[in-house]
N, C-alpha and C positions, 0 to 999 in steps of 0.2 A: 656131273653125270647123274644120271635117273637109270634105276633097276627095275625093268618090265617083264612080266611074268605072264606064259601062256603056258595051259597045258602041264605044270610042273615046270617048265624048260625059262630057265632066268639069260637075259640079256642085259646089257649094259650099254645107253647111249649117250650121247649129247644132249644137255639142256636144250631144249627147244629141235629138236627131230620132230618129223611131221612125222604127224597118224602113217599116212600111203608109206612112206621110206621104213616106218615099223611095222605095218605088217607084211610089206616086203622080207624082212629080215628073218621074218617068223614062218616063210612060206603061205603066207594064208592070201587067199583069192577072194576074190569077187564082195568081197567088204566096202559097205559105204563109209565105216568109221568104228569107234570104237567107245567102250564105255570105258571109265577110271573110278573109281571110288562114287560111283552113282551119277558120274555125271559125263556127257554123249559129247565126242570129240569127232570133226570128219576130216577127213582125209588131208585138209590142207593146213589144218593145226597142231601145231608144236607144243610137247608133251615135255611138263617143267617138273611133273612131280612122278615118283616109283610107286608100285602096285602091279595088280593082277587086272591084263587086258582082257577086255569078253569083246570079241569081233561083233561088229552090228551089220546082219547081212540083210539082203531084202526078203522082205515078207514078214519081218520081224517086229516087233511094237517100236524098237528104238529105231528100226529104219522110217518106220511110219511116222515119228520123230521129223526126223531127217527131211523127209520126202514133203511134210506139211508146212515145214517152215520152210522149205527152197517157194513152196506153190505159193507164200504169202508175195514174199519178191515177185515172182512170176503175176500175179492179181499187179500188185503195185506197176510194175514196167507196163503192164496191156494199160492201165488208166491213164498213163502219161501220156502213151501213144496216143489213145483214144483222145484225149479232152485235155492234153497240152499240158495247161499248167494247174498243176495237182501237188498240193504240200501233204508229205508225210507224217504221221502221228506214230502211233506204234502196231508192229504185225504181227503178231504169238500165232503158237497152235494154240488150239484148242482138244478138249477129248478126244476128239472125232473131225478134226480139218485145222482151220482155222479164219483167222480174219485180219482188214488192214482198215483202221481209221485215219480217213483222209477229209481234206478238205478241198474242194474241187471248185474253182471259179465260175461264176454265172452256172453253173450247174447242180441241177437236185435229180439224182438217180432216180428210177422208178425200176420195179419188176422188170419191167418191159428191157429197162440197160444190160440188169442180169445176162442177157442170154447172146449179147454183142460182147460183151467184155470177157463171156468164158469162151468166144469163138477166137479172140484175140490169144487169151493164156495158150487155146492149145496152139496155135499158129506157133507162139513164143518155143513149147514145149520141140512142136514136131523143126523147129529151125536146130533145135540142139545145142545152146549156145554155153561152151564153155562158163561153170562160175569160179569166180576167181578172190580168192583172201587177198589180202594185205591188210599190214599195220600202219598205223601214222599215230603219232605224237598229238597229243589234245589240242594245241594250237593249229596244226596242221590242219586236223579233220574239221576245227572250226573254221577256217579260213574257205575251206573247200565245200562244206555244206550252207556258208553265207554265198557263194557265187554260185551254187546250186538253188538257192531262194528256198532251204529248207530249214525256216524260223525254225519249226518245231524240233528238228534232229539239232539243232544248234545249242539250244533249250537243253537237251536231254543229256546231249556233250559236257554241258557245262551243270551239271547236275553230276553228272558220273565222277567218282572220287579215280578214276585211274585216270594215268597223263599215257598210256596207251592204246587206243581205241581202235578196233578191227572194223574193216568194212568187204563188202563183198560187189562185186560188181559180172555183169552180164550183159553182153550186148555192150551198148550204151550207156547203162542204167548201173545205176551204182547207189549203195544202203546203206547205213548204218548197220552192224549188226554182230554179235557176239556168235552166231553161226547154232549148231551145226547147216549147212550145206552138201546138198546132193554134187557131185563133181560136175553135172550140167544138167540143162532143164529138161535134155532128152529121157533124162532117167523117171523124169515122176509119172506118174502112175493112174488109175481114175480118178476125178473132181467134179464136184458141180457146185457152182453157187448158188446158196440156198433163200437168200433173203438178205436185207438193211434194218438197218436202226442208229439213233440217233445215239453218238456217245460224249458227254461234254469232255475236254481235251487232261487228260492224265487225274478223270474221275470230279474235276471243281467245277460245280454249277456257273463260278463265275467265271470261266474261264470259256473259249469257243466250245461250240456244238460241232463235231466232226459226223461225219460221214462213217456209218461203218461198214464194212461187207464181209459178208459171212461165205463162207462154203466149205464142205468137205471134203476127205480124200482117205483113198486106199489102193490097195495096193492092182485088186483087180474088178473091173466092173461087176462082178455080181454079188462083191461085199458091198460096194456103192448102191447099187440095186438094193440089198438086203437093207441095209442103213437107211435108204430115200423109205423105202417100203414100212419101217420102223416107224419115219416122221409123220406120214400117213396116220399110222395106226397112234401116234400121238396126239396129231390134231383132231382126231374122230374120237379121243376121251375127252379133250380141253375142257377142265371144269368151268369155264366160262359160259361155253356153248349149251352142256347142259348143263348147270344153272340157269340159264334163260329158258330153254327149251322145258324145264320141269318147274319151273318158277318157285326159285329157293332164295332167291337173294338177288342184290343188285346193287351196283356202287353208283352213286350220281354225281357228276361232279360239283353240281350246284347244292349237292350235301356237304362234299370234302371228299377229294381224293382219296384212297386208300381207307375210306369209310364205310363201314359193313351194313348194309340193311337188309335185315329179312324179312323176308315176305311169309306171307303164314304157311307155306306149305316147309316152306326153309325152318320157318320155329318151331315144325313139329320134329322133322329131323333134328334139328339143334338140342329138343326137350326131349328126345329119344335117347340122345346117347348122354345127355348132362343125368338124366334120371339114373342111368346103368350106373354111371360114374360114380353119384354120390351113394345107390345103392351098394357097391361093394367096396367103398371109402369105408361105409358104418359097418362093415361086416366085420371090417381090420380094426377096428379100435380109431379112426380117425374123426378128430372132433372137426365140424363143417365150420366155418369163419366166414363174414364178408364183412370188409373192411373201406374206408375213402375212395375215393376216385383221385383225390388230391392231398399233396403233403407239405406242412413245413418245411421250408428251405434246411432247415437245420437239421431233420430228417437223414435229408441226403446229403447233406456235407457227412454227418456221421459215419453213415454207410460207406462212405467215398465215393458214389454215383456221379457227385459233382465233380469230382477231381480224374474220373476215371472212368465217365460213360455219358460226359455232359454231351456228346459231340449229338448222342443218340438219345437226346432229350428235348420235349418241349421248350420255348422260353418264357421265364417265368412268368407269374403273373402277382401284381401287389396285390393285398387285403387289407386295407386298413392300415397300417405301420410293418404288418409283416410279409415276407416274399415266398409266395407257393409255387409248386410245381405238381403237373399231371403225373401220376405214377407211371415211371415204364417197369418198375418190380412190385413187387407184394409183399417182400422177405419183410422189410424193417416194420411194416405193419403187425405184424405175427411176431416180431420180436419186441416189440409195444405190448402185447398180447400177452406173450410170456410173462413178460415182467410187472404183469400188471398187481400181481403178488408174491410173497415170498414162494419159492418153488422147494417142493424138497426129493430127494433120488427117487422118491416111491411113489413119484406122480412120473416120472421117464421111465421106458422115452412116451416125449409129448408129442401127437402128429395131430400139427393144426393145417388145415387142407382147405383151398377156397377156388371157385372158376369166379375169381377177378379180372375186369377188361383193366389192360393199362395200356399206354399208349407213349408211342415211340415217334419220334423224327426218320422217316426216310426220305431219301429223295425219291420225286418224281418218278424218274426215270428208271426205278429198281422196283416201283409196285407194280403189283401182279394177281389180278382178284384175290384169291383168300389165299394165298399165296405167299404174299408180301404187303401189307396191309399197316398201317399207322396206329389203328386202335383192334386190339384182339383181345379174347379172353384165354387166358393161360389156365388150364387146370395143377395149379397149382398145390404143392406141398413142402411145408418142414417141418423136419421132425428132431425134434431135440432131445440127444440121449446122454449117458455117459461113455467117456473115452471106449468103458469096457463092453456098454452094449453097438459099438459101433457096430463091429465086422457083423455080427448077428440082422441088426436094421439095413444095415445094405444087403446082405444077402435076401433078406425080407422080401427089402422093396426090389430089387433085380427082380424075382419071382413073381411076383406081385404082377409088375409091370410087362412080363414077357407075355403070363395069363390074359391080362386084358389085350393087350395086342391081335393075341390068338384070338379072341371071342370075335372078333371083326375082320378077320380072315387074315391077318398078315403071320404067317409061319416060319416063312426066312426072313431071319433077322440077324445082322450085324451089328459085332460090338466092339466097341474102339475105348480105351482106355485114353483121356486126354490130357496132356502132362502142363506143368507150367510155361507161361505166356511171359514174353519179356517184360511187358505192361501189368505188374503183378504186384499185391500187395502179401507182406505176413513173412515170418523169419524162414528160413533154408530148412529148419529144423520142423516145424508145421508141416509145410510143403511135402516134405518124404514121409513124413509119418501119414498124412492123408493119402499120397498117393498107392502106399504101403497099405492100408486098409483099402481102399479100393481093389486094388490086386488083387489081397488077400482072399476076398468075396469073391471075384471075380475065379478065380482058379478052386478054390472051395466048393464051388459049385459046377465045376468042371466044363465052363463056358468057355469056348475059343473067343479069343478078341485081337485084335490088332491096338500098336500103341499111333496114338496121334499126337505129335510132339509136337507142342508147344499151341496145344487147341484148347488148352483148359480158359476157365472164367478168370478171370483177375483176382478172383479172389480166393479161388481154388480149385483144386484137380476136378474131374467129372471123367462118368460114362457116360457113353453116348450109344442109343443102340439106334439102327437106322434098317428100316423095313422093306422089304425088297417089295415090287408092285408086280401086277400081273406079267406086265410085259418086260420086267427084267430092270426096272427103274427103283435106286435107293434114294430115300429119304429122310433125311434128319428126322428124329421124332421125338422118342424120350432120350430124359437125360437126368442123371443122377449126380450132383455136384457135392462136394465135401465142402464143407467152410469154416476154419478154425477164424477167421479174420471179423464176422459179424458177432459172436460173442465175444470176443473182446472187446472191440470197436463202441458194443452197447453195454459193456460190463455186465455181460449177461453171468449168472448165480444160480446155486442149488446148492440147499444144503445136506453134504454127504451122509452116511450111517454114521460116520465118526464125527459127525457134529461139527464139521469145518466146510467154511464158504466153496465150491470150487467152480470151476469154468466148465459147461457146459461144451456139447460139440454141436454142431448144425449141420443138417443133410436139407441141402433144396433139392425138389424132385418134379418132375412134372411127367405123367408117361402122353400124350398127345402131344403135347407143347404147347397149340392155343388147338381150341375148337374150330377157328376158324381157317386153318390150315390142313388139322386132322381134315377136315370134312372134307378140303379140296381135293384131296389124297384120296380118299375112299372112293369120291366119284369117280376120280380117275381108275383106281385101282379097278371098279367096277364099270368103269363105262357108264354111270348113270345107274347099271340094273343091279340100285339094292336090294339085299337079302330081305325077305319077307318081315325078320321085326324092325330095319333097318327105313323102313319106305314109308314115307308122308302116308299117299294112300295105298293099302296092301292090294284093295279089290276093289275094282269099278264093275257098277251092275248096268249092265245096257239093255235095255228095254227092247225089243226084236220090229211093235208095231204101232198098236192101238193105245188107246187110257187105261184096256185093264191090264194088258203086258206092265205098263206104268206103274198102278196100284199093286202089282204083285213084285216088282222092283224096289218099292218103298218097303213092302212087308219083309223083301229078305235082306237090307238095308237096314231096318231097324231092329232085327234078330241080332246081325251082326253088330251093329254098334253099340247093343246092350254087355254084350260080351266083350268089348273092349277092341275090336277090331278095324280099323281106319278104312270107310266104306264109301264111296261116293255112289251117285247114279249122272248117266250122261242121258238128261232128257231132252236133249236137241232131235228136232226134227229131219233125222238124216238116216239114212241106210246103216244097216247093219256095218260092212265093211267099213266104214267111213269110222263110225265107235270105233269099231278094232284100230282102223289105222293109228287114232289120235293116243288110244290107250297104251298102244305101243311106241309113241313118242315120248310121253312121259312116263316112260318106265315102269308103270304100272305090272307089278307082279303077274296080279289073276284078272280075267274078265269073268264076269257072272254074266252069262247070257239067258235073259229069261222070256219066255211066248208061249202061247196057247198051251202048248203042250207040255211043258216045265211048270205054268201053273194047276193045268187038270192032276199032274202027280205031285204034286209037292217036292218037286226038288229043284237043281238046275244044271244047264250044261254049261260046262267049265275048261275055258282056258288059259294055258300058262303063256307068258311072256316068251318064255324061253324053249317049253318042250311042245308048245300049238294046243291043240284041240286033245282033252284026257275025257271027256265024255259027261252024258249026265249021270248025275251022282246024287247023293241026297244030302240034306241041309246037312247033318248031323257027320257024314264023311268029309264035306266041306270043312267042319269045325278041326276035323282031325288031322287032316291035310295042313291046315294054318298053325295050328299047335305044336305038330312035330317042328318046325322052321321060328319057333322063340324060345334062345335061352330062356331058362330058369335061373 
């Protein structure tokens, strides 16, 4: 028997009662299914365990659940129909819809399919066709997904540790699938298919290239509208886009995938925010470090890199008798560093801080300009204290790290406390005591955070704070890691007040993550239009006609760029408007407009990027207009 709880009001069933037959029992209507202990049950599954039912009706996130994963089946049945024979991969939701990888005979999708295949789903939707559970025994569902010609579900069978496997079927079409399900395809709601992409089959390069298709779903079209209208306003940030359009960088493939080049208007923005960086690193007491590019194999067996993050490493390379490898961390360099002498408490804490590129193995098929990238520069830090100054250094650097954030606009910021990882090194007894300072700070400082179980590093807890974007997008950013595992590991030392050897603690920190990610982020976040200290060039001066509008374009060009200002002139032979258009492509702040008349008075007429035409003004209000808009 299983005891189910609604309301205060306790029942008593049979092992294995379906959802529909319990909330029949319970009075409750119009339910697609139910939650149990965090996890979404529908209507035609039987309920083996006791707890407190929460109905899941529509319009609800868990029906949205529901209703996403019926719509992947519903994708999957229109492509059979469509284009015959079609092997299955795997269908999830996703945030916001979902998707099915397939592999489709003599056939390669384009856009152009998109819009035949969701005319099909709804056809499927508007026929209404009963979905239906049933269980079969592992041998069973294998027998019957081999006369289905579904290598891949056959695969997945036989990968699954249960000898009871659920499948759902509609129409004709019949799935693999652990469910939840909508009771029929008449129930789902608005979708659209959004785009393809290529995914190798359960994530292995060497394994096939599937088919993937994407699309969304909700409950009523003018959240699907609101959502399409979001991805819009996504792809009119893609720091790809402008990156090219403001020319900051560029990946070539005949350089290497996932390889960052900046181009010079990109390495002033790069030396813009690296300068900030290291100027309020020295403000904090933080000593600057650069370190190899490359490391002894013995390095990272030490650290356990090799045993425990080889997957997401270079492969090696010989020197002469010994075996290197490209750095993907910085830490064991800086704890080389440490221990280059004796240490003693009255030098901690120690913060050695460096912006190191190292460089990582990704696949192919998960780079994404500055985004996801093989070689970045981490701004990195650790900072070596004792036990006692821990909770003190994290609270530090929490503050620290929220400040800089703020200075580059990001306000809303989430923070998640990340616990240990199965994949984990260091005794049960480290582990709680790091996590336990982490908190500690964390609520000391009267921060809300959420816990992320089981998202710490391998080799110790961490916060994670993650910055909300203009348009309502978080992302990873800093992150503050505990690590009792690297000083031991290097018999790291300090000798205490009482004149005994003792073990240090280690905090890795980084509040960007790599610069070349930050940046991707900012553009987005801004659309391109940085903040006046933030932009390659602050002011373009356009000349209105002649040589001497020209000659008086260079004169307030060189006033300005004596003062430290990022000034260009566009002396191309082209109309006024045509300047303005270009200036306004690249993002360009202010235009300095200058002609006959701006040079008889010495001043100029000035416009913004953003609020059009402010008037003429003089050199000197100019300076103060650009002053206000740079930190100090």
């Amino acid at each position: 028997m299983v005891s189910l709880c609604f309301e205060g009001q306790w029942k008593e069933f049979e092992e294995g009662t379906k959802v529909g037959e319990i909330l029949q029992a319970f009075g409750i209507e119009d339910a697609l299914g139910v939650e149990i202990d965090n996890e979404l049950l529908d209507l035609q599954t039987g309920v083996f365990k006791s707890g407190e039912i929460k109905p899941i009706k529509r319009g609800s996130q868990g029906a949205l659940e529901i209703m996403r994963h019926s719509l992947s089946h519903i994708l999957a049945q229109a492509l059979k129909e469509l284009y015959g024979n079609v092997k299955l991969g795997i269908g999830p939701t996703t945030e916001d819809g979902f998707y099915y990888d397939v592999e489709i005979e003599n056939k390669q999708l384009s856009v152009d399919d998109l819009r035949v295949i969701e005319e099909k789903m709804k056809q499927i939707v508007q026929k209404d066709y009963k979905i239906e559970r049933s269980e079969l025994d592992k041998d069973s569902a294998i027998k019957l997904f081999q006369e289905l010609g579904e290598s891949y579900k056959v695969e997945l069978i036989e990968r699954l540790g249960e000898n009871i496997v659920s499948v759902y079927k509609q129409d004709g079409f019949i799935d693999l699938c652990k469910g939840p399900h909508l009771p029929s395809t008449g129930f789902a709601g608005a979708f659209k298919l959004t785009h393809l992409a290529g995914a190798y089959w359960l994530g292995d390069s060497k394994r096939p290239m599937l088919q993937r298709i994407y699309g969304i779903a909700f409950w009523s079209e003018e959240d699907l509208k609101s959502r399409l209208d979001f991805y819009e306003e996504v792809k009119r940030r893609d720091h790809r886009t402008i990156g090219k359009d403001m020319e900051l960088f560029l990946i070539d493939e005949d350089v290497g995938a996932g390889l960052v080049i900046w181009l010079p208007r990109g390495a002033i923005l790069r030396g813009i925010i690296e300068d900030f960086w290291k100027k309020e690193h020295r403000a904090r007491n933080y000593q600057l470090v650069y370190t190899p590019h490359v490391g002894n194999s013995r390095l990272w067996q030490i650290s356990g890199h090799i045993e425990h993050y080889s997957q997401s490493m270079f492969a090696s390379m010989q020197i002469e008798s010994e075996e290197y490898y490209v750095k993907p961390m910085n830490c064991p360099f800086h704890v080389a560093i440490y221990k280059s002498k004796v240490r003693s408490y009255k030098e901690l804490p120690l913060k050695l801080a460096e912006l190191g590129t190292v460089y990582r193995y990704e696949m192919s098929g998960t780079l994404h300009g500055l985004f996801r990238v093989r070689g970045f520069t981490q701004d990195d830090a650790h900072i070596i204290c004792t036990p006692e100054q821990a909770n003190d250094v994290i609270k530090e650097t929490l503050s620290f790290t929220i400040e800089m954030l703020n200075v580059f606009g990001f306000k809303d910021i989430e923070l998640f406390l990340s616990t240990r990882p199965e994949d984990s090194i260091g005794s049960d007894e480290h582990w709680e005591v790091a996590q336990n300072a982490l908190k500690g700070a964390l609520e000391s400082l009267g921060l809300d955070y959420k816990i992320d179980e089981g998202g710490g590093a391998f080799y110790g807890p961490k916060i994670d704070l993650k910055i909300k974007d203009a348009i309502g997008r978080l992302w990873q950013c800093s992150t503050i890691q505990f690590d009792f595992n690297l000083p031991e590991r290097f018999d790291m030392e300090y000798i205490s007040h009482e004149n005994v050897r003792k073990r240090p603690l280690m905090i890795h920190r980084a509040i960007f993550g790599s610069i070349e990610r930050f940046t991707g982020i900012l553009l987005e976040h801004y659309a391109g239009a940085l903040p006046l200290w933030l932009s390659p060039i602050q002011a373009r001066v356009l000349p209105v006609i002649n040589k001497r509008d020209l000659d008086y374009a260079k004169y307030i060009q060189e006033i300005l760029s004596k003062e430290g200002f990022r000034v260009d002139i566009d002396e191309r032979p082209e109309r006024l408007p045509a300047k303005v258009r270009q200036a306004q492509i690249e993002k360009i702040p202010y235009m300095i407009i200058v002609g006959e008349k701006e040079a008889q008075s010495n001043k100029v007429s000035l416009r913004s990027r953003s609020e059009g035409e402010i008037g003429i003004i003089s050199i000197e209000e100019l300076r103060e207009i650009f002053n206000r808009q740079i930190p100090k």
